[in-house]
N, C-alpha and C positions, 0 to 999 in steps of 0.2 A: 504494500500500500504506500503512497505520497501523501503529504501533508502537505497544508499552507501555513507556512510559516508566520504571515500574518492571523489568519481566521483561525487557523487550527483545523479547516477542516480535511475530512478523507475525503481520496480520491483512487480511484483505480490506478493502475500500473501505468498505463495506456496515457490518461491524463499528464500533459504538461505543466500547463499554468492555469491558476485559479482563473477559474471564470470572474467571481464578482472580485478580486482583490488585482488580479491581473499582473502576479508577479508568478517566479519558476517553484514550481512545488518542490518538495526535500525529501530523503528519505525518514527522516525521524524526527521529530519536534522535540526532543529533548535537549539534542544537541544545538537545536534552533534558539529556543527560549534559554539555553546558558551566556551561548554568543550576544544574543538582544535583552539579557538580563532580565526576563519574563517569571517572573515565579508560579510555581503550580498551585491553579486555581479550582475552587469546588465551582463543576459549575451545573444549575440549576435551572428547571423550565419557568419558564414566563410566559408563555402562549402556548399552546395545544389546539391540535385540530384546526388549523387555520391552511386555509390553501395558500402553494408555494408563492402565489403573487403578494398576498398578505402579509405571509412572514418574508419575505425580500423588501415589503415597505417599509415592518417592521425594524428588520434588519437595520434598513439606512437609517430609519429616523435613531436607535438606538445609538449606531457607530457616530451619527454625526451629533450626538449629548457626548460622545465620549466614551460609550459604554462598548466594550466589545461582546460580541456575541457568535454564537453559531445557532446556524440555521441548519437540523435534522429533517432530513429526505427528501429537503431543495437541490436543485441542479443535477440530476443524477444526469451525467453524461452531456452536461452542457445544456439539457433542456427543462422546463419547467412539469414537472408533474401530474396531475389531477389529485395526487394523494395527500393528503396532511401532513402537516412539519409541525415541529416542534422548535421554540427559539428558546434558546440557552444564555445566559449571563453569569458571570460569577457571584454567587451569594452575595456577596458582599456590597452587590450593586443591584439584588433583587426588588429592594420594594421602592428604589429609583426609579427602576425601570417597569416596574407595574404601572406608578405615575404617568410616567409618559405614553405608556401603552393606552391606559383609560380615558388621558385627556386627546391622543389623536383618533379614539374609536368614539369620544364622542365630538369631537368637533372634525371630522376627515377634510383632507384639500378638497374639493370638489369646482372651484373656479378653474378653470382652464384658459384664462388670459381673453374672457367673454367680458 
């Protein structure tokens, strides 16, 4: 298996560079996270059951507060799903990120520059 060094996520053998981070995959993230000084994170769901377009908005809106996450059973093969994912965060920044989860499900972008 490959990892993103960034995301953290898996990737089959086959797979080059992360789709959403768009850097070269590794073979190990342990060795990754010593070089980038990453320490080992619990990390925890914050969304369930959400289709892949969902948890990929969620995704940005999280990375872009700062919070890193992985997104479970998005991208598989570069393409988007129909099956539920799961988005992960470190504990640590779990009920940050509930917040913002709750405040972009109730208020969502919906202006399209109309």
């Amino acid at each position: 298996m490959k990892y993103c060094p960034h995301c953290f996520a898996e990737y089959e053998e086959r797979i080059i560079d992360c789709p959403d981070c768009e850097v070269p995959l590794v073979n190990s993230l342990a060795e990754e996270r010593k070089i980038h000084g990453f320490h080992e994170a619990v990390y925890v769901a914050v969304l369930k059951e959400a289709d892949a377009f969902e948890g990929q908005m969620v995704k940005s809106l999280l990375e872009s507060n700062g919070i890193p996450c992985n997104v479970l059973g998005a991208l598989q093969n570069g393409s988007f799903p129909m099956l539920p994912v799961e988005v992960q965060v470190p504990e640590d920044r779990k009920e940050e990120a509930k917040e913002l989860i709750a405040a972009y499900r109730n208020n969502p972008v919906t202006d399209f520059g109309n």
